[in-house]
C-alpha positions in Angstrom: 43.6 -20.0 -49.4 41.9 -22.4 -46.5 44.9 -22.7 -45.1 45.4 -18.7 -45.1 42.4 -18.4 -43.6 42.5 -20.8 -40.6 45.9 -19.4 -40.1 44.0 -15.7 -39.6 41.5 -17.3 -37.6 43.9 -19.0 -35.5 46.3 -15.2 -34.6 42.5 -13.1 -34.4 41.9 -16.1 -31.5 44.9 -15.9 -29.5 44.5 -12.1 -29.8 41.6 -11.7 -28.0 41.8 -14.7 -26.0 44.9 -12.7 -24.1 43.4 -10.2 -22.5 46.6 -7.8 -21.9 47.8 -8.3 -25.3 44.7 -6.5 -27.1 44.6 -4.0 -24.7 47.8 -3.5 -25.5 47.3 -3.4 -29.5 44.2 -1.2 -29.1 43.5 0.3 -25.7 46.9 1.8 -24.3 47.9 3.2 -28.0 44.7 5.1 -28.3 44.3 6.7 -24.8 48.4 7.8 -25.4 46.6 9.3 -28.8 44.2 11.1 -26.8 46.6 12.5 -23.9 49.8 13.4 -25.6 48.6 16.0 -27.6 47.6 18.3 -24.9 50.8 17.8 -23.6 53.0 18.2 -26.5 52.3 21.4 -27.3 55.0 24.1 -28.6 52.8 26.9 -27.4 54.5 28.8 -24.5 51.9 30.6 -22.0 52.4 31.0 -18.3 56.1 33.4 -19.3 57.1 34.8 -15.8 58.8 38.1 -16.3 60.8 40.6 -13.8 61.7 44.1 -14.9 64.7 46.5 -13.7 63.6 49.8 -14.5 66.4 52.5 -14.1 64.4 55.0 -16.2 61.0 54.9 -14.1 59.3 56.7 -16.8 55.6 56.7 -17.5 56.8 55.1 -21.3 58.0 52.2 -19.1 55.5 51.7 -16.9 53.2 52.0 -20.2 55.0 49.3 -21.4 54.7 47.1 -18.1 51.1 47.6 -18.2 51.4 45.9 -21.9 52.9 42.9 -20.8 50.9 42.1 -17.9 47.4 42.9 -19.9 48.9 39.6 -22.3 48.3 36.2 -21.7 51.3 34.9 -21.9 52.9 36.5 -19.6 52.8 36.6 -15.4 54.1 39.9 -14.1 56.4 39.9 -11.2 56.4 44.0 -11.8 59.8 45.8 -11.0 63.1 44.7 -8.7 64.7 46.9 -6.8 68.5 45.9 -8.8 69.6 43.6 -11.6 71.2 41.0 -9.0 67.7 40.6 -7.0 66.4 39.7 -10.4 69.3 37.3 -11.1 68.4 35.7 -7.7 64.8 35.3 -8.8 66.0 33.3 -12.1 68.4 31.4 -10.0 65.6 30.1 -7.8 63.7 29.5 -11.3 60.9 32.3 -10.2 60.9 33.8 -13.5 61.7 33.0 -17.0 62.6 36.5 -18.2 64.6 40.0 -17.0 63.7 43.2 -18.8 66.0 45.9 -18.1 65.3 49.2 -19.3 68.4 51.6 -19.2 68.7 55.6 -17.6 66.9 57.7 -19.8 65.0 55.3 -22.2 61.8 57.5 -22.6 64.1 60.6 -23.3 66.0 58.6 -26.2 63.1 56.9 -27.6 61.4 60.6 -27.6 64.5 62.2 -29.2 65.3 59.2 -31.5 68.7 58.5 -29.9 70.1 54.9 -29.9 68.3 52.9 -26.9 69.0 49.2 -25.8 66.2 47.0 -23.7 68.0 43.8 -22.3 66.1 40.8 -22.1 67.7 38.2 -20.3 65.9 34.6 -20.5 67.0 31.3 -18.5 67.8 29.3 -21.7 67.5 25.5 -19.2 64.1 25.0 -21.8 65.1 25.9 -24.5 61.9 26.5 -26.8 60.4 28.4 -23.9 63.4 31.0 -24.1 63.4 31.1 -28.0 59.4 31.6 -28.5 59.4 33.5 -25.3 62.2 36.0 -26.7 59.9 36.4 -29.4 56.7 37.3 -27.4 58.4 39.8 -25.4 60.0 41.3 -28.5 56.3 41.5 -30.2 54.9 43.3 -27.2 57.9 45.8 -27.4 57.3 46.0 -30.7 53.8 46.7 -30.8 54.2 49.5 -28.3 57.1 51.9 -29.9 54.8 51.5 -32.9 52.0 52.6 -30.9 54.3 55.7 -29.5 55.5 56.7 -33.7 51.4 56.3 -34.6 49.9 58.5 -31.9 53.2 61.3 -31.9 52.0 64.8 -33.2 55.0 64.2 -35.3 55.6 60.7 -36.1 59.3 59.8 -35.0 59.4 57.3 -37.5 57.1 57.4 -40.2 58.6 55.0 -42.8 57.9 52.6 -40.1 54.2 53.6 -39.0 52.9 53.3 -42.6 54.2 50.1 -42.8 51.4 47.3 -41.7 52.4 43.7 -42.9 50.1 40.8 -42.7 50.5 37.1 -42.2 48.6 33.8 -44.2 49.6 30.8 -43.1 48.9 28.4 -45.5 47.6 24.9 -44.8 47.4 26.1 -40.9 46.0 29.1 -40.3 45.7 29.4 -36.6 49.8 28.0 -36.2 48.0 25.2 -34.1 50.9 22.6 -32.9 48.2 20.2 -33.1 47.8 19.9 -36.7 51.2 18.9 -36.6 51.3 16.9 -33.8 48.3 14.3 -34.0 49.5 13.1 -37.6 52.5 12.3 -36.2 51.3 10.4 -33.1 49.2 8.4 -35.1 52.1 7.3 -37.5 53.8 6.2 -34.3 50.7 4.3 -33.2 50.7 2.2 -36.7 54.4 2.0 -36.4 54.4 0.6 -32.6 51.5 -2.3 -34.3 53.3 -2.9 -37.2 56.6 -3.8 -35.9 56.8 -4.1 -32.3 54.3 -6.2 -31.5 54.6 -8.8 -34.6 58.3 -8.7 -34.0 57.3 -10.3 -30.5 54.5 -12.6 -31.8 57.0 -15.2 -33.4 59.8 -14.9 -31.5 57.1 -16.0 -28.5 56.4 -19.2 -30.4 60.0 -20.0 -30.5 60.1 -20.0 -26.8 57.0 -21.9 -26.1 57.7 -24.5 -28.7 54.6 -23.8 -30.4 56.7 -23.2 -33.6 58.3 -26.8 -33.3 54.4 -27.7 -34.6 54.4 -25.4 -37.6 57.6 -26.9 -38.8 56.4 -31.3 -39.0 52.9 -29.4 -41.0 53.1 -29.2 -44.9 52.2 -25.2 -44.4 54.2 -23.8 -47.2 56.3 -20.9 -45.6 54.4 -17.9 -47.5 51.2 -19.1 -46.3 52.6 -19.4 -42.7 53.7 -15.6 -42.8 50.7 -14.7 -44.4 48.4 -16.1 -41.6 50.6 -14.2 -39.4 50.8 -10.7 -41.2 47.5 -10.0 -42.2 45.4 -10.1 -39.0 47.8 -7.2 -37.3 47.2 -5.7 -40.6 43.5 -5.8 -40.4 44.3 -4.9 -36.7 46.5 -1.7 -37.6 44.2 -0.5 -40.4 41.5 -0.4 -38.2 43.2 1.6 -35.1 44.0 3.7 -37.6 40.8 4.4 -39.2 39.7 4.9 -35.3 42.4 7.4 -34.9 41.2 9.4 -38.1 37.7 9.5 -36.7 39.6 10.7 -32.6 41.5 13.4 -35.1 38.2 14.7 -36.1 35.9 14.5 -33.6 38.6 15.6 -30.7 40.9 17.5 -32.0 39.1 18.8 -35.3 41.4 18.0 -37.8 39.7 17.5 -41.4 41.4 15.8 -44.0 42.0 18.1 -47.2 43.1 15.3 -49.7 41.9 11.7 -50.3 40.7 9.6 -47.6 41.0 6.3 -50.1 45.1 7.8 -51.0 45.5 7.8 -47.3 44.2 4.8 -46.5 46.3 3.3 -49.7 49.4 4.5 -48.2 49.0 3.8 -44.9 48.6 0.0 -46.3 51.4 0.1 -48.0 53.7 1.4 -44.5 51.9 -1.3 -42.7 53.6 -4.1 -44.9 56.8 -2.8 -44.6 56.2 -2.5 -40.7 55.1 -6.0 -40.5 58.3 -7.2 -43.0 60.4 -5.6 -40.6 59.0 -7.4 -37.4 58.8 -10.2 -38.5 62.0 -10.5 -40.3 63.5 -9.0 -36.5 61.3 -11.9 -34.7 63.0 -14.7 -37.3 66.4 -13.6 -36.5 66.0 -12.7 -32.5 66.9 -15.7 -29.9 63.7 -14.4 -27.4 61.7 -12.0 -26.7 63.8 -9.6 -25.0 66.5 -9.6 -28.3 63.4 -8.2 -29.9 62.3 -5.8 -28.3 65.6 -3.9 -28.1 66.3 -4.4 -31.6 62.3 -2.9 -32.1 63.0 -0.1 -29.0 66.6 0.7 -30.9 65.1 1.1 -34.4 61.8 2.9 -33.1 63.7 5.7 -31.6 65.7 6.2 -34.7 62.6 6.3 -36.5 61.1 8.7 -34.9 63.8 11.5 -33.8 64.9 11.0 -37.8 61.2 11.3 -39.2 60.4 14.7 -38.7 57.6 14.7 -35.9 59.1 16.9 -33.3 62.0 18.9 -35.0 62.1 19.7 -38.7 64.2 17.7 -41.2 65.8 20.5 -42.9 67.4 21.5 -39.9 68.9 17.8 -39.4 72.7 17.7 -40.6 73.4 16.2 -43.4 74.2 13.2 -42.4 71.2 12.8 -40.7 69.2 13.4 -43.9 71.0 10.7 -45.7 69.9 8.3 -42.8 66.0 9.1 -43.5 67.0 7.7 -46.8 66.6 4.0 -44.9 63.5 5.8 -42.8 60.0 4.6 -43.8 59.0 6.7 -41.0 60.3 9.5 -42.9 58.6 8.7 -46.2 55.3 8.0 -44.5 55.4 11.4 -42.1 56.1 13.6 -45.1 53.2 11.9 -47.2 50.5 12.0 -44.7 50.9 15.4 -43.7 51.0 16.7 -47.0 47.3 14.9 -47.8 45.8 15.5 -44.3 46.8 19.6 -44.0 47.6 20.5 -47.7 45.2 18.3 -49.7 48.1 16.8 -52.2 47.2 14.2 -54.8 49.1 11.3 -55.8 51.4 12.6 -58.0 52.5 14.7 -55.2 53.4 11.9 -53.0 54.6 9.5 -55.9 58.1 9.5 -54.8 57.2 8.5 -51.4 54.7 5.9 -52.2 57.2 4.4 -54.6 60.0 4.4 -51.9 57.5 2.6 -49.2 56.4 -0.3 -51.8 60.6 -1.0 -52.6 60.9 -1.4 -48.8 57.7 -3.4 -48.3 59.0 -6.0 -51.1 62.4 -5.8 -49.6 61.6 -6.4 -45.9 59.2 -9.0 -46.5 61.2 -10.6 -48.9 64.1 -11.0 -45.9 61.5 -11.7 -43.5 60.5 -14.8 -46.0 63.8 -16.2 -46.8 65.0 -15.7 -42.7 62.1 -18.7 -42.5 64.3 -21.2 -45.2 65.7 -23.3 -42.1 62.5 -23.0 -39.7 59.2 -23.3 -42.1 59.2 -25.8 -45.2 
């Protein structure tokens, strides 16, 4: 156990006493924890619309009026033809092209088939997508505003139908409760793997670890020395993160603080496994950190953060399998915005402890020929 411990005392002082390094475990992650959220945000606002009105009704220029009282939307009012507002999206002006046809009002009055034609400029997609959505609410809303206040309703069925919507577990359909979980796994993750993977590795070129081999440190206690201080380091970044995800961005843990903290000890060892297992097998520094760059990429596009898993093929599913990211994103998620217990997350917690064991099992036997 001395040994352990002079070992911890030894990585906490070369740690601090490199200046960029900590900054690098515990400054840079958290100020990216504090600015990416604002700007990874799937709400669309700032819409730029253009109309081509061939009816000139007052029902249309009702309906203008609707769009530019919104606040998603910036109203570049009515062109004079369709192929002055196709030069206007050309030129990336606006987003959007509402056309109304001849005779809308007329049809809409007499309950004859009508078409609006919404055009969007599909280069972002998720602007065009939610954007077709907005501009079919507002639509919407209006010809049910027309059937409500008719003298005789032109579509009753329809007017005395009011739906409402709960969202459960995020009420206000805030990206951010979505968002900031994630980014945090991906702090823990970048500690866990990236930088142990280089701390090693960066021995073996300076020749330090030629040292640890003539010493009678068994090889268990050498990786132990090494592991646990960026555990103690990753714990507490992400204990500082909870406390940003709160006091920032408002974000209250439903479940168990201690489950969370449980698991997020658990992903931590099979992070640390995995870097140092990649540092025992890399050549330098720079094999590292594109073996650490190649499998953090996967992690993250595989894990669920920015696009769902269910709509992954299913191919891609089977790889999330070998994900811990995935495991780990699903399980803190479910504890942070739905409260779950741990029978909830069992299967999860189960598959993070096999990889742990296995990873740092490799990462200990990689050491046969270096550490006795």
């Amino acid at each position: 156990m001395r040994v352990i411990l002079i070992l911890i005392k030894k990585e906490f002082l070369q740690v601090f006493r490199n200046s960029l390094l900590w900054k690098i475990l515990l400054l840079a992650p958290l100020a990216e924890f504090l600015l990416f959220p604002y700007t990874a945000d799937y709400e669309i606002k700032n819409v730029h619309i253009a109309f081509v009105d061939h009816d000139r009704s007052q029902m249309t220029s009702n309906i203008l009026s609707k769009f530019s009282a919104s606040q998603y939307f910036i109203n570049h009012g009515i062109v004079n033809s369709r192929t002055d507002a196709e030069d206007m999206m050309q030129a990336d002006e606006i987003d959007f092209i509402i056309e109304f046809p001849a005779d809308f009002e007329r049809s809409v009055i007499t309950q004859e088939p009508t078409k609006i034609g919404i055009t969007a400029n599909a280069i972002n997609t998720v602007k065009a997508g939610l954007g077709s959505e907005y501009v079919q609410r507002v639509l919407a809303d209006y010809l049910m505003e027309v059937a409500e206040n008719a003298q005789n309703p032109l579509q009753p069925q329809v007017a005395q139908l009011v739906t409402t919507n709960v969202y459960w577990f995020n009420e206000q359909m805030n990206y951010k409760n979505v968002i900031v979980p994630g980014l945090l796994i991906i702090l823990v993750t970048l500690i866990g793997a990236y930088i142990t993977a280089l701390n090693i590795v960066r021995e073996k070129e300076l020749g330090t670890i030629e040292q640890v081999n003539v010493t009678p440190i068994k090889k268990w206690q050498f990786l132990l020395g090494k592991m646990i201080p960026f555990w103690i380091l990753g714990m507490a970044e992400f204990c500082i993160g909870l406390v940003i995800m709160k006091l920032v961005f408002g974000i209250s843990i439903q479940g168990s603080l201690l489950l969370l903290l449980g698991l997020t000890a658990v992903y931590l060892l099979v992070m640390l496994g995995l870097g140092f297992f990649i540092s025992s097998v890399s050549r330098n520094q720079l094999q590292a950190m594109f073996i650490v760059f190649f499998l953090f990429i996967l992690f993250v596009m595989l894990s669920g953060t920015f696009t769902p898993v269910e709509g992954m093929p299913d191919w891609a599913e089977y790889l999330n399998y070998f994900n811990p990211m995935s495991f780990f994103m699903s399980a803190m998620k479910t504890v942070i915005l739905k409260g779950s217990t741990v029978e909830n997350i069992q299967d999860q917690f189960i598959a993070l402890s096999v990889m742990a064991v296995i990873l740092n099992t490799a990462a200990l036997l990689s050491y046969r020929d270096k550490v006795q």
